[in-house]
ZAMARGU-4260 file (C-alpha; in steps of 0.2 Angstrom, whole numbers, plus 5000, padded with zeros to 4 digits):
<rodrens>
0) 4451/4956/4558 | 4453/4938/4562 | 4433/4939/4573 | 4418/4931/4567 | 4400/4937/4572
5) 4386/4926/4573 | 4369/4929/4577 | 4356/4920/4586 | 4336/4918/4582 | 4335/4935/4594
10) 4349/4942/4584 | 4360/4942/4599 | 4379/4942/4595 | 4390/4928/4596 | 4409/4933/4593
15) 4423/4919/4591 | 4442/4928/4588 | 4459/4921/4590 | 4464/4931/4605 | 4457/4943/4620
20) 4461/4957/4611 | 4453/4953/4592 | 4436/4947/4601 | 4438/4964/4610 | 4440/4975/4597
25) 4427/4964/4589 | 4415/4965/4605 | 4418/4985/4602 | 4415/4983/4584 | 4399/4976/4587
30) 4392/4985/4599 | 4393/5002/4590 | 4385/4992/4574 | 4371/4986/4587 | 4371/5001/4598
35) 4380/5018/4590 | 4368/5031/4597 | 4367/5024/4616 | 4387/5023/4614 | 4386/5041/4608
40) 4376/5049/4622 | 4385/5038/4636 | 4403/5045/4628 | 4395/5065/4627 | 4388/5061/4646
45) 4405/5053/4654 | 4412/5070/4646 | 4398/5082/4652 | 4396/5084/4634 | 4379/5079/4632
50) 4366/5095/4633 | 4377/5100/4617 | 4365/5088/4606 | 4350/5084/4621 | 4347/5104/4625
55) 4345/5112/4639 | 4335/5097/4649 | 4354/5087/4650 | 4362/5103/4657 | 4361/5098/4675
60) 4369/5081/4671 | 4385/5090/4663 | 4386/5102/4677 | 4390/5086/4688 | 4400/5077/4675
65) 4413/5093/4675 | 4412/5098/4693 | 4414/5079/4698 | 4429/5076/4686 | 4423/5062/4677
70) 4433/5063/4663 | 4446/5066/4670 | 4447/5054/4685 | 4443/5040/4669 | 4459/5045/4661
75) 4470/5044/4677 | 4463/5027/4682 | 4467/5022/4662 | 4483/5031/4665 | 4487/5019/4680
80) 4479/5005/4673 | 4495/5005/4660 | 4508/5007/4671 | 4499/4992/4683 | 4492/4982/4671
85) 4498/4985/4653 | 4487/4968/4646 | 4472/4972/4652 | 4474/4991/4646 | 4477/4986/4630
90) 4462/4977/4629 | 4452/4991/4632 | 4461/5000/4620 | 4456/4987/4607 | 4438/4989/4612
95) 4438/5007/4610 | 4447/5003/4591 | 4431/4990/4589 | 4420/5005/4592 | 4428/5015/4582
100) 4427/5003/4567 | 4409/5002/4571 | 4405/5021/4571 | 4412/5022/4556 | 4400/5013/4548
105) 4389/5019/4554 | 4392/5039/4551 | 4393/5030/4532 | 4377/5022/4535 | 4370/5037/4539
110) 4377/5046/4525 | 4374/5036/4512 | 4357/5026/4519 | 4364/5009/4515 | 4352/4996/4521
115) 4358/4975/4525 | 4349/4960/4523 | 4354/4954/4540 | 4342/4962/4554 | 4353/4968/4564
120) 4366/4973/4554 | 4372/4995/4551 | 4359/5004/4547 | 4353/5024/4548 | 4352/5028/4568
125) 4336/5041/4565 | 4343/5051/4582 | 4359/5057/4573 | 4346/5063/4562 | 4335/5070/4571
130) 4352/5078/4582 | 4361/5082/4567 | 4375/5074/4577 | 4387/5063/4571 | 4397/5050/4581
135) 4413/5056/4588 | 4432/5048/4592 | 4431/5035/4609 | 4448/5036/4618 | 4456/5023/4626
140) 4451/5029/4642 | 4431/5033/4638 | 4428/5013/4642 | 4430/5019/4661 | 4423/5036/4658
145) 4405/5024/4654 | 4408/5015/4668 | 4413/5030/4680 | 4395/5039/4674 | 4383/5025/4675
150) 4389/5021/4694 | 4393/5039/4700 | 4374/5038/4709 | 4373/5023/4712 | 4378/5024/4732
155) 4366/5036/4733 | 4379/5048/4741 | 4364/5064/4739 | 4353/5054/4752 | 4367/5062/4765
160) 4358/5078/4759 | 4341/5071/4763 | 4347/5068/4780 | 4353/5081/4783 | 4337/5091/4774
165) 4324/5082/4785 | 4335/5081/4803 | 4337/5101/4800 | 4319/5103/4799 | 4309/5090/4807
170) 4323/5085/4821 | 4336/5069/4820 | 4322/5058/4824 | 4316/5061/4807 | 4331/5050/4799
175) 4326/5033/4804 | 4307/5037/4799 | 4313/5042/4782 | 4325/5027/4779 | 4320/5019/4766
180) 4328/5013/4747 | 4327/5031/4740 | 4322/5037/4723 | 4338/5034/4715 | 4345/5020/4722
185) 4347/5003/4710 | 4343/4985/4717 | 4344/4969/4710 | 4335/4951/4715 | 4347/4937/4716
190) 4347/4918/4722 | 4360/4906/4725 | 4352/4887/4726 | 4366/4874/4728 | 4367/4855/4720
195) 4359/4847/4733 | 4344/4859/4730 | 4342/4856/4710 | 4335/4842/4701 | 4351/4842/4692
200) 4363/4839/4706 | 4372/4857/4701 | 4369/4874/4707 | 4358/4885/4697 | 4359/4907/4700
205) 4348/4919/4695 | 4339/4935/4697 | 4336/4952/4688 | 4345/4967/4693 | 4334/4981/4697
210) 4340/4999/4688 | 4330/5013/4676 | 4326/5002/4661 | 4331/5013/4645 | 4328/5011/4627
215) 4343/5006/4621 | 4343/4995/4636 | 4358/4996/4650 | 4361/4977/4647 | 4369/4968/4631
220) 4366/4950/4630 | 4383/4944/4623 | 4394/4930/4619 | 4412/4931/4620 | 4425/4915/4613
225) 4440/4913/4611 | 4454/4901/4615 | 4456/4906/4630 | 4440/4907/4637 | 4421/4906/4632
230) 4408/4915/4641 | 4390/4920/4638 | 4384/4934/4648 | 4375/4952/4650 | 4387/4967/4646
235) 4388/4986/4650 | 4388/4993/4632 | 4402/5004/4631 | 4413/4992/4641 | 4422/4976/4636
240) 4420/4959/4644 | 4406/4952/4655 | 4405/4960/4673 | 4391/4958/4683 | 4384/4942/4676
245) 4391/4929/4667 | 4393/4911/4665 | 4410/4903/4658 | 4403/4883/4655 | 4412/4879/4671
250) 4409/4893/4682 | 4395/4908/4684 | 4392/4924/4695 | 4380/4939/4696 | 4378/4952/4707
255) 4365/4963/4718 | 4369/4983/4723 | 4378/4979/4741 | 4371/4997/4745 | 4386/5000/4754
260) 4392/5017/4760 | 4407/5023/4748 | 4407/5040/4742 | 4407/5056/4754 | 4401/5075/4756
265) 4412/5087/4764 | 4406/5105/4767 | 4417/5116/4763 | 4422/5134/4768 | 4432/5143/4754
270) 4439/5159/4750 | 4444/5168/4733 | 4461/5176/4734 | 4471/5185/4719 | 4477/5169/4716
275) 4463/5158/4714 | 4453/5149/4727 | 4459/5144/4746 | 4448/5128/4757 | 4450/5129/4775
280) 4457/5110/4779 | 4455/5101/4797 | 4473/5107/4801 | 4466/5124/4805 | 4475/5133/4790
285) 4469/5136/4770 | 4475/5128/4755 | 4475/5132/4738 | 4463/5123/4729 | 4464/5116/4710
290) 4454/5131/4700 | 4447/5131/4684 | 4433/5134/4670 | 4426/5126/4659 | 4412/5129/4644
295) 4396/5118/4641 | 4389/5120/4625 | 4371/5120/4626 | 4360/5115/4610 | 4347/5129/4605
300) 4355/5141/4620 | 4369/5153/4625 | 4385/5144/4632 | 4387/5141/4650 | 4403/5143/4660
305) 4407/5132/4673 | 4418/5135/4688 | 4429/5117/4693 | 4437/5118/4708 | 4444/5103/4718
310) 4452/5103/4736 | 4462/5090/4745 | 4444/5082/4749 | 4438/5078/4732 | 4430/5091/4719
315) 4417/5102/4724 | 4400/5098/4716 | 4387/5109/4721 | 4390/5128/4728 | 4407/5139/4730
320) 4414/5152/4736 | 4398/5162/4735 | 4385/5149/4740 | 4373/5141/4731 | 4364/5146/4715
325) 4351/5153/4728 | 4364/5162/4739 | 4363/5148/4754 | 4381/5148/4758 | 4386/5129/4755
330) 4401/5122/4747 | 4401/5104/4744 | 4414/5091/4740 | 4413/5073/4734 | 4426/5060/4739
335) 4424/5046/4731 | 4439/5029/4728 | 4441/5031/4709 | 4447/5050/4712 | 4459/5044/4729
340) 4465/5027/4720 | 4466/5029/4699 | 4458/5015/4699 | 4442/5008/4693 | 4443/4990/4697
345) 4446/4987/4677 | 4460/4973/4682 | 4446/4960/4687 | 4438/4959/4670 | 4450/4950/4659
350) 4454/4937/4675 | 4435/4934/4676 | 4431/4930/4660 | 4445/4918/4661 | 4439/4910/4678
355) 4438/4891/4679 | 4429/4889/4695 | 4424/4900/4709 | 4442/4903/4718 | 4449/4910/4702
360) 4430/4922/4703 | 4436/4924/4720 | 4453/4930/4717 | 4447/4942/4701 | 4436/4950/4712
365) 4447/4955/4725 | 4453/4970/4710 | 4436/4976/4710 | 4431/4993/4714 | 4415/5001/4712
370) 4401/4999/4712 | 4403/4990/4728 | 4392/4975/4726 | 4387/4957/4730 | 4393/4943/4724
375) 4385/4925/4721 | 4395/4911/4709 | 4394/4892/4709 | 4404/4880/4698 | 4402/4863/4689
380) 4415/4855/4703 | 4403/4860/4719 | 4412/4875/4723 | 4401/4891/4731 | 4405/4909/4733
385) 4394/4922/4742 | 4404/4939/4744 | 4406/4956/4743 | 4417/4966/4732 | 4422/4982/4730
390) 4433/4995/4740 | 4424/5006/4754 | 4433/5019/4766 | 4437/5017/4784 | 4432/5033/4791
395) 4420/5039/4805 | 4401/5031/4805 | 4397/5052/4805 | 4404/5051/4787 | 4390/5038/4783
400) 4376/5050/4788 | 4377/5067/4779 | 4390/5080/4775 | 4404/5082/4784 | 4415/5097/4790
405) 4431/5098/4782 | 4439/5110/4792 | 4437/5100/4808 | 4449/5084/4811 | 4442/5068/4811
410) 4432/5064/4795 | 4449/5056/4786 | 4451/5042/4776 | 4462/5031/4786 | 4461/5013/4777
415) 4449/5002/4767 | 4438/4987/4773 | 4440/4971/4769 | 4424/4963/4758 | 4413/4954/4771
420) 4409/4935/4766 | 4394/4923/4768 | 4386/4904/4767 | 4373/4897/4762 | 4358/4894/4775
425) 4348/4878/4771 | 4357/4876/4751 | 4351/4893/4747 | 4358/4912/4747 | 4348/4925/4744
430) 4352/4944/4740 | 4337/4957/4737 | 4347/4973/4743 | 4342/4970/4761 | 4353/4968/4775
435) 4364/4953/4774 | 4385/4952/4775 | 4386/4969/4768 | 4378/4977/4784 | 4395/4984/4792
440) 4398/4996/4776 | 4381/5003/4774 | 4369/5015/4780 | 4353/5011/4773 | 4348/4995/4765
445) 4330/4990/4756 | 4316/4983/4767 | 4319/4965/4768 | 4302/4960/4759 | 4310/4954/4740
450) 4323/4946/4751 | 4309/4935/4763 | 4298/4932/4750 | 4310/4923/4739 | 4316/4915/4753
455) 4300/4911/4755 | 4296/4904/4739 | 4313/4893/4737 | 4309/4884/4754 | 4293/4877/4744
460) 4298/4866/4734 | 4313/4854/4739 | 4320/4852/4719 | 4323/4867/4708 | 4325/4866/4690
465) 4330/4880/4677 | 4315/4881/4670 | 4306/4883/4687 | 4316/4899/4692 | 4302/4908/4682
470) 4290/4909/4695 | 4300/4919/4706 | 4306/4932/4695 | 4286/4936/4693 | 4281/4934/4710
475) 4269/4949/4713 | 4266/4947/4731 | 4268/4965/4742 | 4271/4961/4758 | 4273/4982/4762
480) 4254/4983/4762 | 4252/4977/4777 | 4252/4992/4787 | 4240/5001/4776 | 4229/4987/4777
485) 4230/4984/4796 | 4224/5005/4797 | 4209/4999/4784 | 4203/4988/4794 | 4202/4999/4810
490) 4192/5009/4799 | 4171/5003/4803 | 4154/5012/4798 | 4153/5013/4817 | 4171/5017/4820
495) 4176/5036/4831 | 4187/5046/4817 | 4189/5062/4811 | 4178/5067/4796 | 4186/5070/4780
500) 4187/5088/4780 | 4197/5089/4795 | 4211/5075/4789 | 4225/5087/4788 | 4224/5094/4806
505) 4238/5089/4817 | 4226/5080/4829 | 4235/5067/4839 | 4235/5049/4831 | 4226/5042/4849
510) 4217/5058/4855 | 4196/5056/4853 | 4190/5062/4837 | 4174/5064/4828 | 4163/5052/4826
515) 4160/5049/4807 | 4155/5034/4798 | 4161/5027/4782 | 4150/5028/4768 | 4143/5016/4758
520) 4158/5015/4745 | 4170/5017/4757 | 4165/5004/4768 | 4163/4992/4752 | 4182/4997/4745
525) 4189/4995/4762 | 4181/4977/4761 | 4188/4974/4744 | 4206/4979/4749 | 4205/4967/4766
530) 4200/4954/4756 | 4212/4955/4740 | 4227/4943/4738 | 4240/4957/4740 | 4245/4954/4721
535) 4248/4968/4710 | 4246/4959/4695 | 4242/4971/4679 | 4224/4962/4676 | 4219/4967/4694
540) 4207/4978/4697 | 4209/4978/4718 | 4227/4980/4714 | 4224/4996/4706 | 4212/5003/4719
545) 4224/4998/4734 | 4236/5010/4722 | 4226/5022/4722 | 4222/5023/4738 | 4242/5022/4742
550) 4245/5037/4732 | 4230/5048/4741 | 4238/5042/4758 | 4256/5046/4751 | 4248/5064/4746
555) 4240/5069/4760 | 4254/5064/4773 | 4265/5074/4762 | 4254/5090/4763 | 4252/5089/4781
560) 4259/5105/4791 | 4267/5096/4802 | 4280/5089/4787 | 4278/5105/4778 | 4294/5113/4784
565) 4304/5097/4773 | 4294/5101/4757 | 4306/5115/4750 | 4321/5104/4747 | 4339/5115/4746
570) 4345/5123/4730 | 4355/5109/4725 | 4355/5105/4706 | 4341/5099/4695 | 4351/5080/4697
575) 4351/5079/4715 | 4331/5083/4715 | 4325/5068/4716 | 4334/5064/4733 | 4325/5079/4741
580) 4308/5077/4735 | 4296/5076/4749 | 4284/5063/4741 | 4293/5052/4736 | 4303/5051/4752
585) 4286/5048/4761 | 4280/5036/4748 | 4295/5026/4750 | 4295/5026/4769 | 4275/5026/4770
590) 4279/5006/4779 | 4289/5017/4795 | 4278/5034/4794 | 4261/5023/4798 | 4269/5011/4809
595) 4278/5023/4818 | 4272/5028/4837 | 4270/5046/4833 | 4270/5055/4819 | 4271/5073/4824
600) 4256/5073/4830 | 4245/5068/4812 | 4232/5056/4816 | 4234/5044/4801 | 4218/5035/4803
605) 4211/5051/4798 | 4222/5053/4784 | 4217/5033/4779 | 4201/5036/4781 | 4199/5053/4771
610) 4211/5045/4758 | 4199/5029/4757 | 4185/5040/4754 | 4191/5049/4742 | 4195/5035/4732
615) 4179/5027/4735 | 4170/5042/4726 | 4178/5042/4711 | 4170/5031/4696 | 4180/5013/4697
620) 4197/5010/4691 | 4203/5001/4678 | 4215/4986/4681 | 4233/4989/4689 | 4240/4988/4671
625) 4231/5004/4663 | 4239/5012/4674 | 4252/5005/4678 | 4265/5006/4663 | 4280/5006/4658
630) 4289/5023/4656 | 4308/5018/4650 | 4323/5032/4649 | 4326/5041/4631 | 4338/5053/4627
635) 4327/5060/4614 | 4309/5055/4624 | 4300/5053/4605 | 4315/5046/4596 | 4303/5030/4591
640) 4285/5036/4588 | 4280/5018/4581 | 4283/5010/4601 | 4266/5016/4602 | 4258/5017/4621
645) 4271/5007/4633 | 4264/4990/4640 | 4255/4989/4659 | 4264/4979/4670 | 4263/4968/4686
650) 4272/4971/4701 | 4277/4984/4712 | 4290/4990/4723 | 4293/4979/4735 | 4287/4964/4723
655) 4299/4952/4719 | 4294/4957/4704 | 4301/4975/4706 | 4293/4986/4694 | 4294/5004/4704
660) 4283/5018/4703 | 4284/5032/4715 | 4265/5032/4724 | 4259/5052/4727 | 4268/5056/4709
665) 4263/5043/4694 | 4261/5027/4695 | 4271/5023/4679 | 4287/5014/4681 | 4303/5021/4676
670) 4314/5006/4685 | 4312/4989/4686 | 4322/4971/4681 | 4333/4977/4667 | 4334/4961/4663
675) 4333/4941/4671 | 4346/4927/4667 | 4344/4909/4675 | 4364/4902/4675 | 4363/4882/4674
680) 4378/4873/4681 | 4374/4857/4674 | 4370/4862/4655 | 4377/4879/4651 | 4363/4879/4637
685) 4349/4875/4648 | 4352/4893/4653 | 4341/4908/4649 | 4340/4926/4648 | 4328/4941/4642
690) 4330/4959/4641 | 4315/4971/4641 | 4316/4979/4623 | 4329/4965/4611 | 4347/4965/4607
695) 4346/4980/4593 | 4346/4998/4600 | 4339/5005/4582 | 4324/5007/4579 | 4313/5000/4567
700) 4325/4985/4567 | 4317/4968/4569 | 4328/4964/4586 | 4325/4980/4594 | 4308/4977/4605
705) 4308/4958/4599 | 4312/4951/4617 | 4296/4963/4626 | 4284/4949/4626 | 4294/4937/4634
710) 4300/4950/4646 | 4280/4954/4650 | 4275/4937/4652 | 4288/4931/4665 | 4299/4920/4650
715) 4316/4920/4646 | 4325/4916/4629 | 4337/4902/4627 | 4355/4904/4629 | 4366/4896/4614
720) 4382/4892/4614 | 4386/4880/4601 | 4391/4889/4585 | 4385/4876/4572 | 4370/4882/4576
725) 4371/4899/4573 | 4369/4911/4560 | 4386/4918/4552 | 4389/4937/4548 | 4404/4941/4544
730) 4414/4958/4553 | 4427/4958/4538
</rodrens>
């Protein structure tokens, strides 16, 4: 192999080859060295191979994987991508080689417990250990299979269950109440600020996309060189090239969640015949459906058989010809563009890490796919781009809301959209998730309260600098407090209210009530609260206590009669859970259900008010941070008993600093900036970037939790570029 690998102070690599393909295989080589065990689990879940090593707890996820076709629809769109695009699929074919080099020594690693001078280099993964597993072939299509299964949820196509869940039992006006950025759904923080904005006289990007932050993390800092490009930027492990963010010397892009509509639900009616199975399609008659099983190995348990079956909707993931598991008669396709096109979007990879200035970003992006997102970039010659990319269906808006029929006409597919574009309002562009240019392809967007306060924040200063980006990454202001707040303070000792006891009765929220004054405590917390700075900084007591008192709200509300009837979610699978979870739908949308005219008749002031008081009773809290901690994903939860207890953290939600817990539940945060980059147009090195754990997914190995305290205190790591200054390790 012709590659070099170098390494940075962070022990990030640096990988120089001679052509595209030798610095992917060298990219894949890597990235197996760095990362075998998260490439091993992301291979066995794109293959709904997983519970086979992870047990039973991973079951649900492979159930999906089969029934949604993952795999397979991975190796049609690789299939098409040689026919359309035989460079670009040979590319990812060299990837995969690279990764198979990589595994290889890794399984001799393992074997033989060979140890390296260099920190990062192979070393014993102790989860293949632990597993007994040893890493397996990757086929030229697995690339897409990653990419298919990290993205699958991420339109959020189960809220259309919600919907349909909560209208069913608490009427159609329940939907707007409830909307809300669900459970599952990723975000991102992103802001454009052009020359004429920057101390510099160039533009400057950056932002931290929002997902479940994992350990290894979702997000490799990498740098790829070669003759025909060179680019720093933050990959998917498991899939060559840069994609969502990077930054050529000339050029740079990044992207938020668009949170656009894509991906729908048919219900299905379907019959067994002595042929197989039959789906009754919108012209009135039934066809035969795809029919097969499959087997799911199970670690430490019996063998599961799974039925797949696919109709000329999409496959059908949850329910049969029988129901569902608890006899509901249900039947419920997915439709989504990979499994209609045999295509990925795979062809804007290689022309985007070749991209000079933003028209040849522009034009790459036109071949993406999914997910469906928003795009800023900015070049060294002026030239600004804000965008969205991605393929989403024409078909009715009643598509967009929940689960269609498909025996009655009308729900087809009849054509795609064409990607919305925007400007720039006052130098700046800003993108939080919230309703902006992607408005026409979605259904629910986040509140727009990142999106203001970064606004906000960039209107305060007339020059930004790199170094001064920062401050808004780890802004903690929550402006979604306010209408807790505003019911506190309606709240006095002398105040009319119901007493505590009575706070769940479905008294009206302006009908006369019992007059009950606040005790002492209460009264005191309820003064703390109105006078704190609305920070949820981890060293802030009043911060905690406003959680707290969040979460006893949250609770209550969610126990009320009147909302009982939507507290039994349908039978869908484990994975689809935490779309139909009653609390934390109502701590997600607790902004609407106590501003809200009526709320089924529950007097909320009682509910604050019982709520505070509770609170007020119990012995003070700690600071927001001793409770609030991070709680990142694991395939194996205590695969690294040496982490120790995971850091508190600052933010919240709807911080700019978006570190998510899920008030009524935990206030522990399993999502938040999976990593921050700050793209300089004027001096590609004066960029900067962190993740939250380090560039190593091993444990034990000095680069694997090395970039945490940076991540914590709100700094970023340097971005090198030149390779004189870098360490060399060779790949031969």
């Amino acid at each position: 192999m012709s590659a070099e690998t170098y390494r940075d102070a962070w022990g990030i690599p640096h990988l120089r080859a001679d052509t595209p393909h030798e610095l992917a295989r060298a990219q894949g080589r890597v990235t197996a060295r760095d990362r075998a065990w998260q490439l091993e689990v992301e291979r066995h879940r794109a293959q709904g191979t997983s519970a086979s090593f992870l047990g039973p707890e991973a079951l649900s996820w492979d159930r999906l994987a089969r029934r949604a076709r993952l795999a397979d629809t991975a190796r049609r769109c690789f299939t098409a991508l040689e026919q359309k695009d035989p460079e670009t699929a040979a590319w990812v074919r060299a990837y995969a080689d690279g990764v198979n080099e990589g595994l290889t020594e890794t399984t001799h690693a393992t074997s033989t417990h060979a140890t390296s001078t260099h920190p990062t280099s192979t070393h014993p993964a102790p989860e293949f250990a632990r597993t007994g597993l040893a890493p397996g072939h990757w086929d030229p299509w697995t690339p897409l299979g990653v990419w298919l299964a990290t993205h699958i949820l991420f339109a959020g196509f189960p809220a259309k269950l919600w919907r349909e869940h909560i209208a069913a039992h608490l009427g159609p006006e329940a939907v707007a109440l409830f909307a809300a950025d669900g459970p599952g759904t990723a975000g991102s923080n992103g802001w454009l600020v052009s020359g004429e904005r920057t101390t510099t006289g160039h533009a400057l990007i950056a932002g931290d996309p929002h997902r479940f932050i994992e350990d290894p993390g979702v997000y490799q800092q990498i740098h790829l060189s070669c003759p025909e490009f060179d680019v720093v930027g933050l990959a998917v492990p498991g899939v060559p090239g840069v994609a969502h963010f990077g930054h050529t010397g000339t050029v740079a892009w990044a992207i938020t969640n668009a949170m656009a509509d894509y991906q729908d639900l048919y219900r299905e009616r379907l019959r067994r015949t002595g042929a197989g199975v039959e789906a009754l399609g919108p012209d009135g008659t039934w066809h035969r459906a795809a029919r097969h099983t499959e087997t799911i190995h199970v670690a430490g348990e019996d063998t599961v058989e799974v039925e797949i079956i696919e109709t000329d909707r999409g496959p059908v993931i949850a329910g049969g010809p029988e129901g569902l598991d608890d006899g509901t008669p249900a039947a419920l396709s997915l439709r989504y563009p990979p499994r209609v096109t045999a295509d990925l979007g795979f062809g804007a990879l290689l022309p985007l890490l070749r991209a000079r200035r933003v028209a040849d970003v522009d034009r790459a992006l036109d071949a993406w796919a999914e997910p469906v997102n928003v795009v800023q970039a900015a070049d060294t010659e002026g030239g600004l781009l804000h965008r969205v990319a991605g393929r989403v269906p024409v078909r009715p808006a009643a598509n967009g809301l929940r689960p269609v029929p498909a025996w009655e006409p009308g729900h087809e597919w009849t054509g795609w959209h064409t990607p919305p574009r925007a400007g720039l309002t006052e130098g700046v562009a800003v993108m939080a998730n919230q309703r902006g240019p992607s408005t026409p392809l979605g259904v629910e967007f986040a509140a727009p309260h990142r999106a203001d306060r970064i606004t906000a924040l960039l209107a305060g200063r007339e020059r930004w600098s790199a170094s001064d980006m920062p401050t808004i990454h780890t802004d903690t202001h929550l402006a979604s407090a306010t209408p807790l707040l505003h019911h506190l303070a309606t709240l006095t000792t002398e105040t009319t209210a119901t007493s505590p006891t009575t706070a769940t009765s479905a008294t009206s929220a302006t009908s006369p009530t019992i007059a009950t004054p606040l005790t002492p405590k209460a009264a005191a917390l309820r003064d703390r609260l109105l006078a704190w700075d609305r920070r949820m900084d981890a060293d802030s007591a009043d911060a905690a206590a406003y959680a707290a008192v969040r979460s006893a709200v949250v609770r209550r509300l969610a126990a009320h009669p009147a909302l009982a009837p939507a507290a039994v979610a349908p039978a869908y699978s484990e994975v689809l859970q935490p779309w139909l979870a009653l609390v934390p739908r109502v701590a997600y949308a607790l902004e609407h259900l106590l501003r809200a005219d009526d709320l089924y008749g529950i007097d909320r002031g009682a509910i604050v008010r019982a709520a505070l008081e509770e609170i007020a009773g119990r012995p003070p809290a700690g600071p927001w941070g001793d409770t609030h901690r991070l709680a990142p994903w694991r395939a194996l939860p205590d695969a690294d008993p040496a982490h120790g207890d995971e850091p508190g953290l600052s933010g919240d939600h709807d911080c700019v600093l978006c570190t998510s817990a899920v008030p009524g539940l935990t206030d522990r945060a399993a999502r938040g900036p999976a990593a921050r980059y700050v793209w300089d147009l004027a001096d590609r090195e004066n960029s900067r970037w962190v993740v939250p754990h380090g560039a190593s997914g091993v444990p034990g190995s000095p680069h694997h939790r090395d970039q945490q305290p940076l991540w914590l205190d709100g700094e970023l790591a340097p971005v090198v570029t030149d390779f004189d200054r870098l360490t060399k390790e060779s790949d031969d």
